[in-house]
N, C-alpha and C positions, 0 to 999 in steps of 0.2 A: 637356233631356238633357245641354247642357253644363257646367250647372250640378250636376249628378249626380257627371259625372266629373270636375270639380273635387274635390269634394266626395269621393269615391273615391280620388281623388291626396292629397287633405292627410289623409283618414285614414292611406291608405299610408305616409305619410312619419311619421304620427305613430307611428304603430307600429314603425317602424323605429328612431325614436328612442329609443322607450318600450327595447326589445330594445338597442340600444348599451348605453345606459344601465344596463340589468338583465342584462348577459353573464353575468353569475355572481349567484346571489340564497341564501345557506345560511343556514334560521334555524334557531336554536339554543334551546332551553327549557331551562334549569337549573332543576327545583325545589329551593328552598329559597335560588338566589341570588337576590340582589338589587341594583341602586344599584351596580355594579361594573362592571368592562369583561372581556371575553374578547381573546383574540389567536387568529390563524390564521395558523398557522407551518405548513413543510413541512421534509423530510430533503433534504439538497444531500449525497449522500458520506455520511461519519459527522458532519457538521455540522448544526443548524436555525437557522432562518430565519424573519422575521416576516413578512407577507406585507400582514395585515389585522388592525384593531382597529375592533370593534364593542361597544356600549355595553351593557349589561344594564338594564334596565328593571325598574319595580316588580313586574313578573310574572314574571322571570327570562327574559325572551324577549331575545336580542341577533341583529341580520341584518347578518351580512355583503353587502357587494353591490359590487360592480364593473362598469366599463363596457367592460372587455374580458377575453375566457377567462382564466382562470385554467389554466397550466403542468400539462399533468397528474402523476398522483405521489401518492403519502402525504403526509396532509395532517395537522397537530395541529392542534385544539383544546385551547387552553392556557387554565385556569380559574387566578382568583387561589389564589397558592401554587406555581407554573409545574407542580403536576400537569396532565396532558392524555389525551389520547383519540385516537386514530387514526383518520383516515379518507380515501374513497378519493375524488380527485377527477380525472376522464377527462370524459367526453363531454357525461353529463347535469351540470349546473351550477346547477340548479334540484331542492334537497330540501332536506327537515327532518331534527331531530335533538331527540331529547326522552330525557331522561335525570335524574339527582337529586345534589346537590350532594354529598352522603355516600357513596354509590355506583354512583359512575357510568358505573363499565365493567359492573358488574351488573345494573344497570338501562336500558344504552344503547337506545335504537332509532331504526329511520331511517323517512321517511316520504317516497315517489317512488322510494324509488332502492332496485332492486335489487341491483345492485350491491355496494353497503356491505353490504346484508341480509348477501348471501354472504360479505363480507369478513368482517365480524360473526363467522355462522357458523363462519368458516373459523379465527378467532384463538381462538375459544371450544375447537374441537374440538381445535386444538394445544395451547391450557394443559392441557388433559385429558390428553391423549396424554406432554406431558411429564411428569405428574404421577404419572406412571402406568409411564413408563420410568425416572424416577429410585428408583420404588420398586422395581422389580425390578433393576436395578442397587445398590444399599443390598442386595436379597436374594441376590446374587450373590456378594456380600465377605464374604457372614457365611458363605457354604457352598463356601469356596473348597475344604474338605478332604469336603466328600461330593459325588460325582461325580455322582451318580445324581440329585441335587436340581441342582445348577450346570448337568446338562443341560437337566434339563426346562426351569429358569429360561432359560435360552439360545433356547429353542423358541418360550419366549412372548415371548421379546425379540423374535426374527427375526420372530413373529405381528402383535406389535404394529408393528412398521417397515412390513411387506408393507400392514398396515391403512391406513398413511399414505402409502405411498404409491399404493393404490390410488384413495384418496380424491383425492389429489394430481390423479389421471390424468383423474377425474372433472370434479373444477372445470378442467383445461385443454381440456377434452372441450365441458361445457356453457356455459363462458363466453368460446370460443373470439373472436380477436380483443379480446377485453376486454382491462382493464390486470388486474383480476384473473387472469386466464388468465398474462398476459404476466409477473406477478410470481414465481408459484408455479411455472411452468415454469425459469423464470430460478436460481429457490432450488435446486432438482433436479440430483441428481449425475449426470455421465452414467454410466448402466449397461455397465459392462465387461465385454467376451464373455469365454466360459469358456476354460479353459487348456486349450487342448488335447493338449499334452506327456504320454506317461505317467509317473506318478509314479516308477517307479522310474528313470528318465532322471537322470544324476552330473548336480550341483549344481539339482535341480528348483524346490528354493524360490528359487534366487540369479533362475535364466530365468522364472520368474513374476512378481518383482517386477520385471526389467525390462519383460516383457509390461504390467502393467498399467501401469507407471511411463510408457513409451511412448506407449501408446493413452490414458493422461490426458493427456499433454504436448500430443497434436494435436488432442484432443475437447472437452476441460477447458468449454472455452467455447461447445460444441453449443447449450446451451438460452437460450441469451442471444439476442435479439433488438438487436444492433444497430444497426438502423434505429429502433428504440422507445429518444426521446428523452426518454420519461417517467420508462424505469428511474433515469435521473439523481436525480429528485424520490424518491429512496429510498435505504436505506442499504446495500441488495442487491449494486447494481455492486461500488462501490467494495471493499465484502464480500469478492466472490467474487475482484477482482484481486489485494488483500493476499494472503487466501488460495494465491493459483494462484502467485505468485512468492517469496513466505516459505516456503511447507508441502511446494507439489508439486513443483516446480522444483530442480533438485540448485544449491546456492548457489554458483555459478560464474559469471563474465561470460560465457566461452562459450557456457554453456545457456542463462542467461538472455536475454543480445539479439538472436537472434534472434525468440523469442519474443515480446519485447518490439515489437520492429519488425512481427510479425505478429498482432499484436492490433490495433497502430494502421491496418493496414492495414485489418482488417477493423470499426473501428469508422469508414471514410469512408463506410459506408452513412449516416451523418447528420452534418450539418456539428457541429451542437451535441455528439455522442456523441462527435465526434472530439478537437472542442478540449481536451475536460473531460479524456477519456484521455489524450489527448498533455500535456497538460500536467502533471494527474496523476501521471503516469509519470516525465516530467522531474524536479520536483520529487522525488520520490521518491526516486531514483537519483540523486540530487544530494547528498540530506541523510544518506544511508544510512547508517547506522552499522556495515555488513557491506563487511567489505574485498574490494576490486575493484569495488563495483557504481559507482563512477565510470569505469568503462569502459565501464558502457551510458548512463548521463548523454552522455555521449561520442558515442556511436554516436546516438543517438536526437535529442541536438543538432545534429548537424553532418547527419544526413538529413533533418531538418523543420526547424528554425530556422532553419539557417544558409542554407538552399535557396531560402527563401520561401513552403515550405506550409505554416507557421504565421500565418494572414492576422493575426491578432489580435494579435499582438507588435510592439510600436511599436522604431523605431530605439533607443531607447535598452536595453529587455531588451537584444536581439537583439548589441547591442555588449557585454554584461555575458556574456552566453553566450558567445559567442564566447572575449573575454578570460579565463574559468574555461576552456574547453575548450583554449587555446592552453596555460594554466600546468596542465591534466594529463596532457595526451597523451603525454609526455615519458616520462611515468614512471609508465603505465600498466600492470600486472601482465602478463606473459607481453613483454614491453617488452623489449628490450636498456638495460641502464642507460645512461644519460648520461655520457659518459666524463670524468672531472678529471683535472688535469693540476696537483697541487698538491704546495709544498713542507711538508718538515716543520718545527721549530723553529730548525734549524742549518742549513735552505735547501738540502736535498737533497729533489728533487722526488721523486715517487711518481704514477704512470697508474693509474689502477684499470683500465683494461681488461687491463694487464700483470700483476696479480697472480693467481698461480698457488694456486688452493685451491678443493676442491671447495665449500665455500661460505664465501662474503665478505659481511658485515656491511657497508653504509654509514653508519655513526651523526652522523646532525649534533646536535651540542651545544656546551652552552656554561657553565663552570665556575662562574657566578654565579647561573646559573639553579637556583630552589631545585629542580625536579624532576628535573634533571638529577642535581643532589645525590644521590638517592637510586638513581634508574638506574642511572648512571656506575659505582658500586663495584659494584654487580649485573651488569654487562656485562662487569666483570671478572673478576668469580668465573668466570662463561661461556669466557670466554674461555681463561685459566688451563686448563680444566677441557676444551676440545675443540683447542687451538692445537695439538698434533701429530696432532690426527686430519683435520687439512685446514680449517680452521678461521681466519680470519682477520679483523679488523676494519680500516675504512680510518674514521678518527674527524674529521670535519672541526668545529674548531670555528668556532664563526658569527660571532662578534666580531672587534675588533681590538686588545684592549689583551693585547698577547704578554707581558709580564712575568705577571701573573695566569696564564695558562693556563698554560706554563709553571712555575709555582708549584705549580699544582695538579697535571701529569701527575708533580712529581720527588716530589713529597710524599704521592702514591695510587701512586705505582710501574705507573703506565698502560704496560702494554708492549707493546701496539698501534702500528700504523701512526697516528701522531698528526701530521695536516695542517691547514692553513688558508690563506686566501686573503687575503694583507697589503694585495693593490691593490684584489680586491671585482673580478675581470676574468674571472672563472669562468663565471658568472653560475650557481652555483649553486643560488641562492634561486629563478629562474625553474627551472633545468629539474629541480629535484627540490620544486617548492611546498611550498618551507619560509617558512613564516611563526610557526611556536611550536617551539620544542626541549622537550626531545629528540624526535628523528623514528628510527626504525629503518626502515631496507629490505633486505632481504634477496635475495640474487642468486646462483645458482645458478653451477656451473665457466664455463660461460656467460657470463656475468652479463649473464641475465636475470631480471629480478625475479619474485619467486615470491609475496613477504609484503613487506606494506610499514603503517608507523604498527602496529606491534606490539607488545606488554611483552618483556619477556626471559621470564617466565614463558613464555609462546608459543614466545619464540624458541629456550627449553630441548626443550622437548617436538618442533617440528621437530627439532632439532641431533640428538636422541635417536636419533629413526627413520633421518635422511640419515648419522648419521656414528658 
């Protein structure tokens, strides 16, 4: 008997190993490959990733295998030529895949896993559907002048949408809990109630778009499971947040960070969903090419990074953050500017918080700089052209060789406030984060900044409407 349950104990153990060992087991069949390798890549964001590399053999058969789960997510199979194949990998970690080197999303099939079957399914029945709504849009543009066909087309449009999304309802219905479920619920817009206002109600269409502008701004992110650190292993999340802060979101830092702050709130249902967001978000709001959203870089730094609930940021980010967030707070949009206190060429100072004009230009520049070159005599015209409508420039230039500038404002007839700083005791360059000229800021009677890093072009069309 003892000898039994030994005996019972080292199978035990053998199998447990044999299972380490075989966490994940996905074979692959390619007819018609051969003597080649495959790769098993997954979506991180809009990026991919290689994960595994499995060999192809004389039969076209290649097996991935690993000794511990594989991250759930969308998964590629990448065949030489980096065409690939999508597939879904969640719970079960053990199926086949049999398909043909020529065509082999038309010939795909999975073997154990229902799952993919539906995933399958479910991509097949979208290429139809799309294929199917771009032709009746194509029949839409050709019948833009007979009403009576533009309707019907319209009919079968909203038919074919209600068709998908019924279908939608179904795979979150039957694959409930699944990552397929988790996916196509995630893709899904939330449904916005009806307007109840009656139509002839003054300005109806203006209180409808903010009705639904509203109820997206707080729901936007209903179908998102952010406790499902899978959505990551897809290109969905990331998707839907460009989406919700480019599309939905009125392009403001006011509107934006709060928002911003309550997404990351509600992605600490998962340590992983958190980091990817917050970080995400950071970066984003850092690089932004849309002016002001380094006021939510801002805001979004100085609540997680700077606090310590950014666990993953090593002291040296963390001092990088910091030093970007200390040189833009300053001069941040809705900001009171940073007051100078500089002379002009002949040493009569000038305050910018004492100039009297409904809006004042800050131009830092510098006469050797070629782009300046070209802005400079365009700030002029501007100027010329609104200086008795309240209109003013305070031109700091950035250098120190005074005979040059000098030069240049008697010989362009600059007839601006033209200042600079001979000691460098301003510290200009910190509290307006000039590091490349020409820089424009823009400050309101106030001066508060409104627009900042602008063209004059920009700066025409504001001048147009304030003055």
């Amino acid at each position: 008997m003892r000898r039994l349950v030994f005996l019972m104990v080292l199978a035990f153990i053998g199998l447990s190993t044999f299972a380490q060992k075989n966490a994940y087991r996905i074979e692959v069949q390619v007819e018609g490959l051969k003597d080649t390798s495959l790769l098993l890549g997954y979506h991180f964001g809009d990026k991919k990733f290689v994960s595994d590399t499995a060999k192809v053999d004389s039969k076209g058969v290649a097996v991935f295998t690993g000794d511990s789960l594989l991250k759930g997510g969308i998964y590629l199979v990448i065949l030489p030529g980096k065409t690939y194949f999508e597939v879904l990998i969640s719970d079960n970690q053990h199926f086949g895949i049999k398909t043909t080197k020529d065509k082999f999303h038309e010939n795909l099939k999975f073997i154990n896993s229902p799952e993919n079957d539906a995933f399958l399914e479910y991509q097949r029945f979208m290429i139809d559907m799309q294929a199917k709504n771009k032709d009746l849009s194509t029949q839409m543009k050709e019948a833009l002048k007979d009403s009576v066909k533009s309707h019907e087309l319209k009919a079968k449009l909203d038919n074919l949408n209600a068709d998908v999304v019924k279908y939608w309802n179904s795979l979150i219905e039957t694959h409930k809990g699944k990552l397929l479920a988790s996916l196509v619920k995630a893709m899904k817009n939330v449904e916005i109630p009806e307007f109840s206002i009656p139509k002839e109600t003054p300005k109806y269409d203006s209180l409808q778009w903010v009705h639904s502008y509203q109820f997206n701004k707080l729901h936007y992110f209903d179908n998102i499971d952010f406790a499902d650190s899978r959505l990551l292993r897809t290109p969905i999340l990331e998707g839907k947040i460009n989406n919700y802060f480019d599309r939905v979101l009125i392009p403001h830092p006011d509107s934006i960070t709060p928002q911003a702050i309550e997404l990351v709130e509600k992605t600490k249902a998962n340590k992983e969903v958190y980091q990817y967001v917050l970080s995400f978000l950071v970066n984003k709001f850092q690089t932004s090419e849309r002016m002001g959203m380094d006021g939510v870089f801002v805001a979004l730094s100085e609540k997680y990074y700077l606090t310590g609930q950014a666990w993953w940021a090593d002291q040296k980010l963390v001092d990088k953050i910091a030093e970007r967030v200390k040189a833009l707070k300053p001069n941040l949009i809705g900001n009171v500017a940073p007051d100078l206190w500089l002379p002009n060429p002949y040493g009569k100072y000038y305050r910018l918080s004492e100039i009297k004009a409904k809006v004042t230009v800050v131009y830092f520049w510098d006469p050797e700089c070629g782009h300046c070159k070209k802005v400079t005599p365009e700030l002029k015209k501007t100027y010329d052209k609104y200086k008795s409508k309240g209109f003013e420039v305070f031109a700091v230039f950035t250098q120190g060789d005074q005979p040059k500038w000098m030069e240049y404002i008697n010989k362009n007839d600059l007839n601006f406030l033209n200042v600079w700083d001979p000691t460098f005791s301003s510290n200009f360059r910190n509290l307006y984060d000039i590091y490349s000229t020409p820089v424009i800021f823009v400050l309101d009677q106030n001066k508060k900044i409104v627009l900042k890093r602008i063209s004059v072009e920009t700066l025409n069309s504001y001048l147009e409407n304030e003055l």
